[in-house]
C-alpha positions as YAML, in Angstrom:
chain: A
units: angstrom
residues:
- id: 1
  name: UNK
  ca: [0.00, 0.00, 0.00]
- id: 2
  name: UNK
  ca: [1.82, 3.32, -1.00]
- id: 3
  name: UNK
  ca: [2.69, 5.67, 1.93]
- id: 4
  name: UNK
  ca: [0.36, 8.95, 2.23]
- id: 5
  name: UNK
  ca: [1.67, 11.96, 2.34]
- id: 6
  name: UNK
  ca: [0.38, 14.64, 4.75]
- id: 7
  name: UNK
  ca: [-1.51, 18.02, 2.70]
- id: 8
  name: UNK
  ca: [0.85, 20.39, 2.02]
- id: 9
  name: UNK
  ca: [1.30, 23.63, 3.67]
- id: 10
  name: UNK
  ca: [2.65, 26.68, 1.66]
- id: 11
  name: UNK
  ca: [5.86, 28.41, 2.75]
- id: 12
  name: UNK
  ca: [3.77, 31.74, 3.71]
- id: 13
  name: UNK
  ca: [1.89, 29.72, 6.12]
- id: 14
  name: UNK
  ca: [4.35, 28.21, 8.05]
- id: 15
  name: UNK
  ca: [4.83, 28.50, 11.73]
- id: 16
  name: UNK
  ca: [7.50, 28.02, 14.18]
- id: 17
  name: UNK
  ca: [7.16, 25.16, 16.62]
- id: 18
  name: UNK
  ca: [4.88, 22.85, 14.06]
- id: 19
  name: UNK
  ca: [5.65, 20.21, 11.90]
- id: 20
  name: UNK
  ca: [4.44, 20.65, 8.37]
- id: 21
  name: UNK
  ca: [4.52, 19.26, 4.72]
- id: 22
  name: UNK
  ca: [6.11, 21.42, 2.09]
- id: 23
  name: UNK
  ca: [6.63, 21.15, -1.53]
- id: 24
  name: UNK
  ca: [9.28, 23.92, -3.05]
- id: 25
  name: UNK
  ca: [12.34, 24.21, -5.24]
- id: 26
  name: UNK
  ca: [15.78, 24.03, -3.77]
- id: 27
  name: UNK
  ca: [17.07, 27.78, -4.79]
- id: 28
  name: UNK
  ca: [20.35, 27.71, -2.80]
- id: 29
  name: UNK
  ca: [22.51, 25.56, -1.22]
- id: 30
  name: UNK
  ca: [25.99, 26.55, 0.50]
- id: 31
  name: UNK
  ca: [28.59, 24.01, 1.03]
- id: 32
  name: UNK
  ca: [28.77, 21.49, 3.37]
- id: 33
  name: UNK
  ca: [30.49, 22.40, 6.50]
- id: 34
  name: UNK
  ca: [31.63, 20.38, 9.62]
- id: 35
  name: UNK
  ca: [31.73, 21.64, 13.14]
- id: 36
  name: UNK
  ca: [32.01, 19.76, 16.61]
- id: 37
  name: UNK
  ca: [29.35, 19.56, 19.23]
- id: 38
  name: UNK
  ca: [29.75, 19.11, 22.85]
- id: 39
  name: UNK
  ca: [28.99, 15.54, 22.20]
- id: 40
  name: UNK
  ca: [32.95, 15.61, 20.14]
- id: 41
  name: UNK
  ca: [31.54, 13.79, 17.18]
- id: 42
  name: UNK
  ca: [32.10, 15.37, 13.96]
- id: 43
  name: UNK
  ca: [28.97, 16.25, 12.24]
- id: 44
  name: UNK
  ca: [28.05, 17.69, 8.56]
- id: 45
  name: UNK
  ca: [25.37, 20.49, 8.39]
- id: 46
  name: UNK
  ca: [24.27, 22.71, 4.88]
- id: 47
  name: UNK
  ca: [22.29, 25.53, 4.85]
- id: 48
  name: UNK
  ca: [20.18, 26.48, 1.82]
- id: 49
  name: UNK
  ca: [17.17, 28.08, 0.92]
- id: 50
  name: UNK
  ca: [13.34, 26.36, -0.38]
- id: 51
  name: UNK
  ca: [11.11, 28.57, -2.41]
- id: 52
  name: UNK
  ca: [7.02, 28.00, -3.35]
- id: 53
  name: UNK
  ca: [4.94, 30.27, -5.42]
- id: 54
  name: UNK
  ca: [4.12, 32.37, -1.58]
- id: 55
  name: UNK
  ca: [7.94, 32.61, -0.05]
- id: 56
  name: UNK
  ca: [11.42, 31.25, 1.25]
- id: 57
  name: UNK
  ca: [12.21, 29.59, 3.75]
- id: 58
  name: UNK
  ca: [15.73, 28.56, 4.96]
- id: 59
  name: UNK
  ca: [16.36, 24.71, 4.75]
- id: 60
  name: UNK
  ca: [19.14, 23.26, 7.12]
- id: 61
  name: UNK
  ca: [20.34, 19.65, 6.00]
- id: 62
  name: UNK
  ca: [22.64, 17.53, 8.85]
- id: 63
  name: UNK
  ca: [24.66, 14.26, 8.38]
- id: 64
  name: UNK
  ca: [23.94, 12.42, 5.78]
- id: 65
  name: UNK
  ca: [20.86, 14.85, 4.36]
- id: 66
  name: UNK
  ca: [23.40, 16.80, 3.28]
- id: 67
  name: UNK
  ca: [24.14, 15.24, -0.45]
- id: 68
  name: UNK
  ca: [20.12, 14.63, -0.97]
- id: 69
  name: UNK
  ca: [19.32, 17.60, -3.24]
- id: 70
  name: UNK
  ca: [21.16, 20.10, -5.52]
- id: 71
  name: UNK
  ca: [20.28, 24.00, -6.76]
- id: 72
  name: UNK
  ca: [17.17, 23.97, -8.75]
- id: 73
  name: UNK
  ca: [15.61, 20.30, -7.64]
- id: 74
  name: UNK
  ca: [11.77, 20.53, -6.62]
- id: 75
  name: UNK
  ca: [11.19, 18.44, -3.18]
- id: 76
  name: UNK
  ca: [8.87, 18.02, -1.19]
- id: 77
  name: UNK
  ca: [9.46, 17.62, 3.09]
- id: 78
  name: UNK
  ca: [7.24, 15.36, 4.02]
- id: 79
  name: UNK
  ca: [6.73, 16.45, 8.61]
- id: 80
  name: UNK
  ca: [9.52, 18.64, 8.26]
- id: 81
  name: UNK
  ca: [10.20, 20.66, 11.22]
- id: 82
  name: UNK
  ca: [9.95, 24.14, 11.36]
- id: 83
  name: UNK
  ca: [11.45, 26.50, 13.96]
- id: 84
  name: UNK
  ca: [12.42, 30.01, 14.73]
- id: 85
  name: UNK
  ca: [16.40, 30.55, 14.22]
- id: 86
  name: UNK
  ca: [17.43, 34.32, 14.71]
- id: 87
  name: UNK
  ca: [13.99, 35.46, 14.16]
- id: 88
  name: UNK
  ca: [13.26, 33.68, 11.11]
- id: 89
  name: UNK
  ca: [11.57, 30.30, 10.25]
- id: 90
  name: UNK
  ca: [13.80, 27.61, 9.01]
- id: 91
  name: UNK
  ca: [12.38, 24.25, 8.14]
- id: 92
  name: UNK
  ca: [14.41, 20.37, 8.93]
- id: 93
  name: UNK
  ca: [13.84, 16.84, 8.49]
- id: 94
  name: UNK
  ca: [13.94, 16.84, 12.41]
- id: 95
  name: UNK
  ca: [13.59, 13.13, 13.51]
- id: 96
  name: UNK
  ca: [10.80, 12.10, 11.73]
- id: 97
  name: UNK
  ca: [11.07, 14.15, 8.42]
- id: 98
  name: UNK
  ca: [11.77, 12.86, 5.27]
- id: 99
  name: UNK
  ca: [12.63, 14.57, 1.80]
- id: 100
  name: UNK
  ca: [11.07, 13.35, -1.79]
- id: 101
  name: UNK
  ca: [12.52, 14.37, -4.81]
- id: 102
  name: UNK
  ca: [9.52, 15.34, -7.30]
- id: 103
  name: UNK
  ca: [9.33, 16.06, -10.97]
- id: 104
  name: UNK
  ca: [6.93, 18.67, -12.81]
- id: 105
  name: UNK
  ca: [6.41, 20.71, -9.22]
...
């Protein structure tokens, strides 16, 4: 039986604190860079940017979500995790997310 997918929330209507299904184009992506937690184990995190036809939202990838999508890919986060980060809403797989790659978005 194929998986459902939550409905999808646009950008503009996303709220900090709430887990939510997006579908967007990846419109940046900076490289991948490492940095060491308290924890001492090495871990990869990229930063990039998701756009829908209402806004952007920053996208944050860690471990081994970093090499999932390139510039220009449409996706869709399927209970990605969206939280306030210097005032602004950036969205995550968090534990439970998950990332689709779609065609014809």
């Amino acid at each position: 039986m194929p998986e459902s997918v939550p409905p999808k929330t646009f950008i503009a209507d996303l709220r900090p604190g709430r887990v939510a299904t997006v579908e967007a184009t990846v419109v940046r992506l900076e490289p991948v860079r490492e940095f060491e937690p308290p924890s001492g184990l090495r871990k990869k995190v990229r930063n990039g940017t998701l756009r829908d036809g209402t806004a952007e939202i920053a996208l944050v990838l860690w471990g081994d979500e970093v090499d999932l999508v390139r510039e220009g890919e449409q996706v869709r986060i399927v209970e990605g995790w969206v939280k306030d980060y210097k005032g602004r809403p950036q969205i995550s797989l968090g534990k439970v997310g998950r990332l689709e790659k779609l065609t014809g978005l």
